[in-house]
C-alpha positions in Angstrom: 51.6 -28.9 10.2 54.9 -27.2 9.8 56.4 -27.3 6.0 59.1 -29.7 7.1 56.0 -32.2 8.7 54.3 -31.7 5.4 57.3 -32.6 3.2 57.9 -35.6 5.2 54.3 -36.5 5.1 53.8 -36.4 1.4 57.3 -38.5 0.6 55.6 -41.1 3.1 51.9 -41.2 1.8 50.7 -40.2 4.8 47.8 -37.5 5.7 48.7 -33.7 5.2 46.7 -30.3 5.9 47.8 -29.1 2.7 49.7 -30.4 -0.3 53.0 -28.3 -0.3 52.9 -25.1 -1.7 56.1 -24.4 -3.8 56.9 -23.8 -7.5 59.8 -25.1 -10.0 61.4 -21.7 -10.9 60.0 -19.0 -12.6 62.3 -17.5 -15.4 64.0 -13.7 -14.6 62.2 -12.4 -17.9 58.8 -13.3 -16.6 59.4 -11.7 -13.0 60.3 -8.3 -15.3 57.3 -9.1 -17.5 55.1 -8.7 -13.9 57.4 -5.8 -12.7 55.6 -4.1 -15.5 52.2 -5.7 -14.2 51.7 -4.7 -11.0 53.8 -7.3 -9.1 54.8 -5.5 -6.1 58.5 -5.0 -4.9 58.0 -7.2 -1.5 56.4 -10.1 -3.3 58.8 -12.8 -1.5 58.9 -11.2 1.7 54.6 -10.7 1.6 54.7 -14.2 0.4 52.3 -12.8 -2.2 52.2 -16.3 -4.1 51.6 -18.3 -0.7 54.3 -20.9 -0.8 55.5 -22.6 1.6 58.8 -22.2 3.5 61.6 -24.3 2.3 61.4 -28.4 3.6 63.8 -29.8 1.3 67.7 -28.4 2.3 70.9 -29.5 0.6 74.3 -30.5 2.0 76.1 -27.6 0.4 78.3 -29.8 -1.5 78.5 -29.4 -5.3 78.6 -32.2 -7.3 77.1 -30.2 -10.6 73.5 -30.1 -12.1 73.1 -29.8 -16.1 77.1 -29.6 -16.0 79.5 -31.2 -14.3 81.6 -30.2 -10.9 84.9 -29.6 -13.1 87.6 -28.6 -10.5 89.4 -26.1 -11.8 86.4 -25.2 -14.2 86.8 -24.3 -17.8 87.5 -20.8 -18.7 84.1 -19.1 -19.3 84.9 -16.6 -21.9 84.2 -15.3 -25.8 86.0 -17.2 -28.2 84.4 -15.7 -31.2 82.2 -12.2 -32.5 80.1 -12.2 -35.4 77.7 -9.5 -35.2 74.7 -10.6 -33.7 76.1 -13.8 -32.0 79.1 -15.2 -30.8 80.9 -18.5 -30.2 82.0 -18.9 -26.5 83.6 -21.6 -24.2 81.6 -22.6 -21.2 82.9 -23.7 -17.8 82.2 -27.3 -19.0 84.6 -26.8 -21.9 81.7 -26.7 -24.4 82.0 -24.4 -27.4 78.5 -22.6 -28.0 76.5 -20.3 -30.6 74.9 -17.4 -28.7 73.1 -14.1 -29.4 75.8 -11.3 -28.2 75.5 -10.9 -24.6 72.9 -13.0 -24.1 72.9 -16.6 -22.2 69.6 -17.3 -21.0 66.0 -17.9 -22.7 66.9 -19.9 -26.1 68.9 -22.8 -26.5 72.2 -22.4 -28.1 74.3 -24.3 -30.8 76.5 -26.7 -29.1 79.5 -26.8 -31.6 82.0 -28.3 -29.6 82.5 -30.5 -26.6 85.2 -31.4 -23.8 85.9 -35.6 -24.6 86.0 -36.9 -28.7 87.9 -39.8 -27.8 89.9 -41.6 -24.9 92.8 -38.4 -25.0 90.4 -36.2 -24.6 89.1 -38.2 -21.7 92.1 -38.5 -20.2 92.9 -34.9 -20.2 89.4 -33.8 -18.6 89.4 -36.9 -16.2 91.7 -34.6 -13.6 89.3 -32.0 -13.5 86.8 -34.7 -11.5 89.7 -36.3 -9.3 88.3 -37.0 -6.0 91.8 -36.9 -4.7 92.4 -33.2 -4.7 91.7 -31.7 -1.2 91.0 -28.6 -2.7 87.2 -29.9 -3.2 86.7 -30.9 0.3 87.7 -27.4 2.2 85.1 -26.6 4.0 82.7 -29.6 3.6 82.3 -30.9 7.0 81.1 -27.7 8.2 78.8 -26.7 5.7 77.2 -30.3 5.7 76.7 -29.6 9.7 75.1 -26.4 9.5 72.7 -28.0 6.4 71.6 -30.5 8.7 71.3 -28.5 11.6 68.8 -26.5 9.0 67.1 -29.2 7.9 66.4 -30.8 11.4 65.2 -27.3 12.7 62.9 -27.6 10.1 61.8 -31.2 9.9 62.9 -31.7 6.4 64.7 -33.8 3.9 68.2 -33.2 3.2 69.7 -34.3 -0.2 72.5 -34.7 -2.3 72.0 -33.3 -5.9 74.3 -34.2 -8.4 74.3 -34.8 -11.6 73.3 -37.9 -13.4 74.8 -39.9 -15.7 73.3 -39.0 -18.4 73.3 -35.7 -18.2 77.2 -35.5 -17.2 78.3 -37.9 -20.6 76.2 -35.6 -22.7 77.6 -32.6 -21.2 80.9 -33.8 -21.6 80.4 -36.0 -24.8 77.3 -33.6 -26.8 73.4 -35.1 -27.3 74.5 -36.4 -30.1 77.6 -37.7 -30.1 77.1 -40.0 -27.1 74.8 -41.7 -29.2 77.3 -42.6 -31.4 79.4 -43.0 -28.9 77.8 -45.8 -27.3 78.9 -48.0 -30.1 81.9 -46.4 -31.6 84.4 -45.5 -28.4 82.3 -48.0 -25.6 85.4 -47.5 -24.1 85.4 -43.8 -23.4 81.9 -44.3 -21.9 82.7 -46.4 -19.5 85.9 -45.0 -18.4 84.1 -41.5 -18.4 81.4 -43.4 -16.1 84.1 -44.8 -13.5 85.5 -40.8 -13.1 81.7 -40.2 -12.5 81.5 -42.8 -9.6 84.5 -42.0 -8.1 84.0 -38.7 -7.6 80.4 -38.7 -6.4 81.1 -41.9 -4.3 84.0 -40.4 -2.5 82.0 -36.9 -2.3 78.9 -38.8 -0.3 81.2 -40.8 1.5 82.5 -37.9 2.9 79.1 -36.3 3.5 77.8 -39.3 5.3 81.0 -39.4 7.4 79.5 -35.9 8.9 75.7 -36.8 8.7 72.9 -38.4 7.3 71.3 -37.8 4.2 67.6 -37.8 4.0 67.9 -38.6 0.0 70.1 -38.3 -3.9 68.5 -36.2 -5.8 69.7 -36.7 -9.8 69.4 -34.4 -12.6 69.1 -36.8 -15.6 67.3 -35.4 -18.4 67.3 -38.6 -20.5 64.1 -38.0 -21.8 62.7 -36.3 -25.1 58.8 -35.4 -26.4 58.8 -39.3 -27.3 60.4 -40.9 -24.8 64.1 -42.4 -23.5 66.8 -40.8 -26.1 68.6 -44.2 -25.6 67.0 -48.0 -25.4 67.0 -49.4 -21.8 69.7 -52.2 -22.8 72.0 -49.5 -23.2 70.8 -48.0 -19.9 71.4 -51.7 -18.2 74.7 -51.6 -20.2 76.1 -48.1 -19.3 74.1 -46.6 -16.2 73.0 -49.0 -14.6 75.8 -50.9 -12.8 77.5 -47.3 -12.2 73.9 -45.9 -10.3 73.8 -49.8 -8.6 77.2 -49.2 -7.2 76.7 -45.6 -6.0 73.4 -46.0 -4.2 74.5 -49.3 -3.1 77.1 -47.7 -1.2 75.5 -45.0 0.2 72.3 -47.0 1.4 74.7 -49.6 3.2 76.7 -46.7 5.3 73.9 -45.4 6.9 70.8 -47.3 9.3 68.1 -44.7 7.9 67.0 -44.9 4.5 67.6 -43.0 1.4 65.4 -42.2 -1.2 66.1 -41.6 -4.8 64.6 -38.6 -6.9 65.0 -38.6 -10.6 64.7 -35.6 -12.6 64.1 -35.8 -15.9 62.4 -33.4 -19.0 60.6 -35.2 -21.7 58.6 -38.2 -21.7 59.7 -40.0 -18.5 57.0 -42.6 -18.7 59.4 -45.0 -20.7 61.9 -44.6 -17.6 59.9 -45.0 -14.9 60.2 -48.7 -14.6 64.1 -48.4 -15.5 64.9 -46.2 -12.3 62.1 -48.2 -10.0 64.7 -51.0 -10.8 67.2 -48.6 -8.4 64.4 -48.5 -5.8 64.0 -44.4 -6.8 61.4 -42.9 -4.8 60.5 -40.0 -6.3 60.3 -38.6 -10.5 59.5 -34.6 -11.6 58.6 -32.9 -13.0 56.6 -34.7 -15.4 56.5 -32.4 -19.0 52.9 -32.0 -19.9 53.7 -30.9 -23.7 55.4 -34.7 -24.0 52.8 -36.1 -23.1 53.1 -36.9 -19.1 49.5 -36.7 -17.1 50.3 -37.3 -13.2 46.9 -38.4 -12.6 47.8 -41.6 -15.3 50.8 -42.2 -13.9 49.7 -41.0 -10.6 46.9 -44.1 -11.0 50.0 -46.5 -12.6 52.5 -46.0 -10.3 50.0 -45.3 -7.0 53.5 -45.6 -4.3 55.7 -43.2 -6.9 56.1 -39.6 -4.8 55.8 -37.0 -7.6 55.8 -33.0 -8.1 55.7 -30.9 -11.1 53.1 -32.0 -14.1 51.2 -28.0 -14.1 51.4 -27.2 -17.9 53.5 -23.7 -18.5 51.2 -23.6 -21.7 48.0 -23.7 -20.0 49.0 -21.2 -17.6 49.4 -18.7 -20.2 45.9 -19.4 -21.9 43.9 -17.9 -19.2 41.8 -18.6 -16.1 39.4 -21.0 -17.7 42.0 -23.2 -19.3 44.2 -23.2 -15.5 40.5 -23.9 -14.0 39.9 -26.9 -16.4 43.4 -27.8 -16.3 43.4 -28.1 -12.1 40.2 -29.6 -12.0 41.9 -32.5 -13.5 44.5 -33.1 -11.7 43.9 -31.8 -7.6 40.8 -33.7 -6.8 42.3 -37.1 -7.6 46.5 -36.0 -6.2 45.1 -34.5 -3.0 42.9 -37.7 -2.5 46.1 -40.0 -4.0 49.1 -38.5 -2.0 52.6 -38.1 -2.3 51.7 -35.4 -4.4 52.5 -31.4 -4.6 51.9 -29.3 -7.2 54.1 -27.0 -9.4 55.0 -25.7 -13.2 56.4 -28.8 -15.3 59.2 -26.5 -15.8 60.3 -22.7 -15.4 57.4 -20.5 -15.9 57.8 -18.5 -18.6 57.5 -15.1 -20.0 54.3 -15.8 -22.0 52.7 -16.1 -18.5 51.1 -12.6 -16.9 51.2 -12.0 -13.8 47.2 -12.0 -13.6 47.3 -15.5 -14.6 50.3 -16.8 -12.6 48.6 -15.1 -9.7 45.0 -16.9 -10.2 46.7 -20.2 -10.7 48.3 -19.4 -7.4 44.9 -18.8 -5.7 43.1 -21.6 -7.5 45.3 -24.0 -6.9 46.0 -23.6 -2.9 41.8 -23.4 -2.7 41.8 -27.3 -4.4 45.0 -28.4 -2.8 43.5 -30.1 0.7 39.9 -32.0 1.0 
């Protein structure tokens, strides 16, 4: 089977060679880590980790991830310099804590956000104005050559954007969208129309060019213990926005689309919440809070799934990743819609001995 074959095969249940072969990320301090460990300089062109070429292609239209697709951006610069860390603005307006020089492997303070009430709302709202043609140069012809890509392969193309979730506490802060749910409902919601109307107009105009295979959404609406927010809130301030968008996409095209949900945390408390949207597919199911996709796996037998390999274990050495795999691949390979990869980024407390063994176990378990 081709990669694209397999990727198809394994969103439809059906009988693969292999499971895919692909990873999450790994994090740029643990590729310097195995730098000093003997990872050789043409590791991705030897294909030294035996993944798989690429099956899932996007449109090449950004509608954000973790922030949102602020047109102009925010100003990314230091606002502040106190020895050791400083305070800077990021291109989603946020004011953040930071080591000096440093913006990647810790999480920062989040001291300030874009929207505190309706003004600021209205002041950010023209950064996500589906009007402005600016957005839209080039689209048509990067959305053609995506799916020219993805047909050549036999793949899945797919819109990421970001979810609601993740945009109002990007825009909002963790914390204060919980209050603001009850305080300012009325920021929420108008903050959730900008959010439909641009990502609305922005697959409209995808779908105008071609077909899209799937929306992928980065949510993160999940913590250790579950949904940050009770699911009459969801049905209050998510739901009819997601209804509307999916809705509309589903009804201008004859194939389907499928709906992948990505989410850190517990997701188990969501599942049922986004099945209510007809998603398709959930990762990358965070071991540490508690997600086993051999339970769910057996709970939700026609739910596609990836992720659910345990960063921890994969830095406790080869007889925990042994255990660990013997667990999970005999009953995903028999199961399907399955492939297997790091529940997140894989970190720097990984070796490259280690990372490399879990590679080779885990493509001599992944077919019957």
């Amino acid at each position: 089977m081709t990669a694209g074959e397999r990727m198809r095969a394994t969103y439809e249940f059906r009988p693969v060679d292999h499971l895919y072969r692909a990873e999450f990320s790994i994090w740029p301090e643990a590729i310097e880590r195995w730098k000093g460990e003997g990872l050789p300089d043409d590791w991705q062109e030897s294909n030294l980790f035996m993944y798989d070429p690429p099956a899932i292609f996007g449109t090449g239209v950004n509608l954000g991830w973790c922030e949102p697709p602020f047109l102009p951006p925010f100003e990314a610069k230091v606002l502040e310099v106190h020895g050791d860390h400083e305070i800077i603005q990021d291109v989603a307006g946020r004011w953040l804590k930071v080591f000096t020089g440093r913006r990647h492997g810790f999480m920062p303070d989040y001291l300030r956000h874009a929207v505190s009430n309706m003004a600021d709302w209205e002041a950010v709202a023209p950064r996500l104005d589906p009007s402005v043609e600016a957005r839209w140069e080039g689209l048509a012809e990067r959305v053609r050559e995506q799916r020219r890509l993805t047909d050549e392969a036999g793949g899945i193309m797919n819109q990421r954007l970001i979810g609601g979730y993740m945009y109002l506490r990007s825009i909002i802060g963790p914390e204060d969208l919980l209050y603001a749910f009850y305080d300012m409902p009325e920021v929420v919601h108008a903050a959730m129309q900008g959010w439909l109307d641009l990502m609305d107009a922005a697959i409209a105009r995808v779908q105008a060019v071609a077909e899209i295979d799937e929306i992928f959404m980065a949510e993160d609406i999940c913590y250790n213990h579950g949904l940050l927010i009770s699911p009459d809130t969801f049905r209050e301030f998510l739901l009819p926005y997601y209804q509307q968008l999916i809705g509309n996409a589903r009804a201008r095209q004859k194939s389907p689309i499928r709906l992948h949900v990505d989410t850190d945390g517990d997701c188990r408390p969501a599942i049922p919440l986004y099945l209510e949207l007809g998603m398709t597919r959930m990762s990358p199911f965070e071991v540490a809070s508690g997600c086993d996709v051999v339970e769910i796996g057996r709970q939700y037998p026609d739910l596609m799934m990836s992720g659910g390999i345990d960063k921890r274990v994969l830095a406790a050495g080869k007889d925990a990743i042994d255990a660990h795999l013997a667990h999970i691949m005999p009953f995903m390979v028999e199961r399907g819609g399955y492939y297997p990869t790091c529940d997140h980024g894989v970190p720097v407390e990984v070796s490259f001995e280690d990372y490399l063994y879990y590679r080779r176990r885990v493509c001599e378990m992944d077919h019957r």
